[in-house]
C-alpha angles and dihedrals in degrees: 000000000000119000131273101195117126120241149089102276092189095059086044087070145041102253111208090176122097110262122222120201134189111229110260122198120257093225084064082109088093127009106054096121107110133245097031112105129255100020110136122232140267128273115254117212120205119178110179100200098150123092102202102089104044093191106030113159103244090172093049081047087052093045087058096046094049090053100045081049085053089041105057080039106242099111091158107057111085125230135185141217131208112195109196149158127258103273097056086050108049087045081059096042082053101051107042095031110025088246120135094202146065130265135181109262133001113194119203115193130216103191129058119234112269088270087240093025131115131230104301096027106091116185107260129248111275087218129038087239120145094222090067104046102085125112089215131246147294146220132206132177104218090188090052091047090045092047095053094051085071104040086054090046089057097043090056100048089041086058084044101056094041093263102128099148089056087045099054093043089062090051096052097041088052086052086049100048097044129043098249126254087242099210116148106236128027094194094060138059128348088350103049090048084046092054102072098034117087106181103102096209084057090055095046081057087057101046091053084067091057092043096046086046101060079046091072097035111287129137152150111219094099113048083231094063103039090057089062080041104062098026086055083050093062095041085061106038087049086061093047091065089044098053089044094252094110136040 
């Protein structure tokens, strides 16, 4: 699943990549805390690190991230996304789960869960302070997303065409190359909408709603939980299409 350990994942490396940032307000001193109006949002973080995806659009990929912050309702925490390649992956995979291979996305939260909260309530700040109000950050392997798309593609026409035993075989090579995503279901949420769409810069929209996702509470390790999780995924991506950000 993707990771839960606090942190900020960007100042732990050295990031190569260009870095885009939105432009935050210089009275953010004071006046982060959310739902009270006025106050100006967060700053969003973008190092594009991976070369595997030479145009990828890193402002559509702001714009998504901005809603699904408005969306959960905490605009003014800021967040940040590291968009990298296989190898810088798999050596952080390593080193927060115990799994030598890539994946598709790793969340690090920031903020704690409210104590006596539930998934998408995070225990507020105790001082009104701009340093603590961030949601966390995110990684995603662009190669590995990019990689599964065609595997997928395959898989499907091979069904199609009555070649199920190719189609499974790439299936299972993909699971043996790659440390699997490990979420429960493939037919709900972020990774049922992802099994049918081929265009690798859609998916990494859709990943942005899972690991935003783990970066307020949720989670899928429980059944319990999954099931908030996936039906808060489909609220969310529902609102995405709506909003333009999705097709």
């Amino acid at each position: 699943r993707c990771v839960t350990a606090c942190g900020r994942l960007a100042s732990q490396h050295h990031c190569r990549g260009k870095r885009y940032v939105t432009a935050a307000s210089s009275s953010r001193l004071f006046g982060t805390k959310r739902n009270t109006p006025g106050n100006p949002p967060g700053e969003i973080s973008i190092y594009n690190e991976q070369t595997a995806l030479d145009d990828i659009d890193i402002g559509r990929s702001e714009a998504t991230i901005s809603e699904i912050r408005n969306i959960v309702n905490y605009p003014t925490y800021d967040i940040s996304l590291l968009l990298v390649d296989d190898e810088e992956m798999r050596q952080t995979n390593l080193d927060t789960r115990g799994i030598d291979g890539p994946t598709d996305i790793l969340s690090f939260p920031f903020q704690d869960v409210a104590v006596e909260g539930k998934p998408g309530e995070l225990a507020e700040p105790e001082f009104d302070i701009e340093d603590y109000y961030s949601l966390g950050d995110m990684m995603l392997d662009v190669a590995y997303v990019i990689r599964r798309c065609e595997e997928d593609r395959i898989a499907a026409n091979g069904a199609a065409d009555g070649g199920d035993e190719a189609a499974e075989r790439v299936i299972v090579e993909g699971a043996e190359n790659d440390a699997e995503s490990d979420n429960v279901d493939d037919d709900r949420g972020v990774s049922g909408a992802m099994s049918t769409v081929y265009d690798p810069e859609e998916r990494i929209h859709m990943l942005l709603v899972h690991g935003m996702l783990h970066l307020v509470g949720y989670d899928h390790i429980e059944d319990d939980d999954y099931d908030l999780m996936w039906r808060k995924e489909e609220e969310v991506l529902d609102l995405l299409r709506k909003k333009g950000l999705l097709r």
